[in-house]
C-alpha positions in Angstrom: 35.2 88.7 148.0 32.6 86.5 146.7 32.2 83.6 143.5 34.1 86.5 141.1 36.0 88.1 143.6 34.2 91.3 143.6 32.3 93.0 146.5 30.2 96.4 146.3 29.8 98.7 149.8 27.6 101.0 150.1 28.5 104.5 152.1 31.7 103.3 152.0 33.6 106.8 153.5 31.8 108.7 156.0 29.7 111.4 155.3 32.0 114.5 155.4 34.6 112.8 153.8 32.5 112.0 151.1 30.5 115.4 150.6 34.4 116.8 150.6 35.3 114.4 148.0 32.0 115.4 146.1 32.3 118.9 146.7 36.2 119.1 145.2 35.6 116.6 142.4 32.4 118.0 141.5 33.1 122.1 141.5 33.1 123.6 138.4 36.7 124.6 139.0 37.8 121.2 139.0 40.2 120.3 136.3 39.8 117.7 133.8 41.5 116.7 130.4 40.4 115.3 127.5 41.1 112.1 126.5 40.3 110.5 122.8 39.2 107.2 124.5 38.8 104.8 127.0 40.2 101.6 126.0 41.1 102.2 122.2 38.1 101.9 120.3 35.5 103.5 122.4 34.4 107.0 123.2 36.1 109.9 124.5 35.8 111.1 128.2 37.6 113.5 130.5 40.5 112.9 133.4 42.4 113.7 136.3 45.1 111.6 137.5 46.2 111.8 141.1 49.0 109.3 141.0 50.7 107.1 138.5 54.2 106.1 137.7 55.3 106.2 141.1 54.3 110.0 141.4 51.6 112.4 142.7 50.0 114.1 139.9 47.9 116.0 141.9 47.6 118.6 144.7 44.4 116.6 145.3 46.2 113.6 146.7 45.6 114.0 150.2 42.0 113.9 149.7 42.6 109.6 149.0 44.2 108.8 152.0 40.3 107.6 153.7 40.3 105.7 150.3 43.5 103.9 151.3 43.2 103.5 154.5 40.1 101.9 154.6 41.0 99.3 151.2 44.3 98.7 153.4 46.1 100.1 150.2 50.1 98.4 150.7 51.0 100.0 147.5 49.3 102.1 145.0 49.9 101.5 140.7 47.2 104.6 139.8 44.8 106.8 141.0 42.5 108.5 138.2 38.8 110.1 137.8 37.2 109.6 134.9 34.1 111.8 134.0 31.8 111.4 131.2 29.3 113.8 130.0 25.8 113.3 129.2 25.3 113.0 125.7 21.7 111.6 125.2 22.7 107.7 124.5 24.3 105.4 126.8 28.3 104.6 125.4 30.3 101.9 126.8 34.4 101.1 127.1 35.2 97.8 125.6 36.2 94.9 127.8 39.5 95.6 129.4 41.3 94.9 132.7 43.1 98.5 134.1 46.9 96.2 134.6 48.2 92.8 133.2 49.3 91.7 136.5 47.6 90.5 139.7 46.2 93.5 141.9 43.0 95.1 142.6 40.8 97.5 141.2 38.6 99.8 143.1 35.8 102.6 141.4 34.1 104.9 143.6 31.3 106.1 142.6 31.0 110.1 143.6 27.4 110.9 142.0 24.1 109.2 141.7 23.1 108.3 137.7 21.8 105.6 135.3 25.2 104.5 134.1 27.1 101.6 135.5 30.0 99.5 135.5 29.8 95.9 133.9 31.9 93.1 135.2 33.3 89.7 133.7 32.3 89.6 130.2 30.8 86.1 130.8 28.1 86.8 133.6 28.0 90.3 132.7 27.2 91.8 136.2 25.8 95.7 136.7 26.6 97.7 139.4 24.7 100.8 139.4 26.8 104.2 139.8 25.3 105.2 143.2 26.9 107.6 145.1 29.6 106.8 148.0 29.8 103.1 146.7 32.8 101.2 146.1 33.0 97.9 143.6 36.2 96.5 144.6 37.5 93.4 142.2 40.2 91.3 141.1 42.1 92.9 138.4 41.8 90.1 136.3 38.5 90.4 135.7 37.5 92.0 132.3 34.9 94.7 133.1 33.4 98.1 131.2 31.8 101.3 131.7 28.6 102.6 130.6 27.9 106.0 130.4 24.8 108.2 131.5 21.9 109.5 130.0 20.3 111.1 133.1 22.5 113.5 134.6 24.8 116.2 132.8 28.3 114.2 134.0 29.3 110.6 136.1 32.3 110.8 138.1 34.0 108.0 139.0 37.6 107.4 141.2 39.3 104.3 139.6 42.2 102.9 142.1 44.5 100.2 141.1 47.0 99.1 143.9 48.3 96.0 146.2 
């Protein structure tokens, strides 16, 4: 996966599945929950897990299975989207890694905007929130979000599995 062990793919599902997955996660029907922050310290956003703890969260859990096929997902630790709204300066998460232990960490970008993901705290490498691209990484390395100033709300599908 490259010098960091990181890679970024571009139309990574195919287009129906992705309009469906932008369609569903982007309705205004959809349901998200408040949370007080990201990593601690930073600024609040909303969620919707799909799976954690061993257990499907949501009725929307058939909608990853062209995620995990294509990642060759052998076992899954979480599925969550995270969504942060546009509020006219551009907030980040602190430095973090999603688990403690060795796995991977997927985000899927499902909308187009100026916000972006950071990785490894040294080199500091952006990856633009572009619609229907995946960043797929070791979860070892420290990375953070940064919000949007551009569009009312960035979605995002963060997957941590084996």
């Amino acid at each position: 996966m490259g010098d960091l062990n990181y890679k970024v793919i571009d139309n990574f599902l195919e287009k129906e599945a992705y309009k469906n997955i932008q369609n569903v996660f982007m309705s205004p029907d959809f349901p998200w929950y408040f949370q007080k922050s990201m990593t601690g310290k930073d600024s609040n956003f909303f969620s919707h897990s799909i799976f954690k703890q061993h257990i499907v969260f949501s009725p929307h859990y058939e909608l990853m299975n062209p995620f995990l096929i294509k990642m060759e997902c052998k076992a899954l630790s979480e599925i969550r989207l995270n969504l942060t709204i546009n509020k006219y300066v551009q907030e980040s998460s602190d430095w973090h890694v999603d688990r403690v232990y060795k796995c991977f960490t997927s985000i899927f970008y499902v909308n187009t905007n100026n916000g972006y993901t950071l990785i490894d705290e040294d080199k500091k490498i952006k990856i633009e929130s572009k619609e229907n691209r995946m960043l797929i990484f070791d979860s070892q390395i420290k990375h953070k979000a940064v919000s949007q100033t551009d569009v009312e709300r960035r979605i995002v599908i963060n997957f941590n599995y084996f």
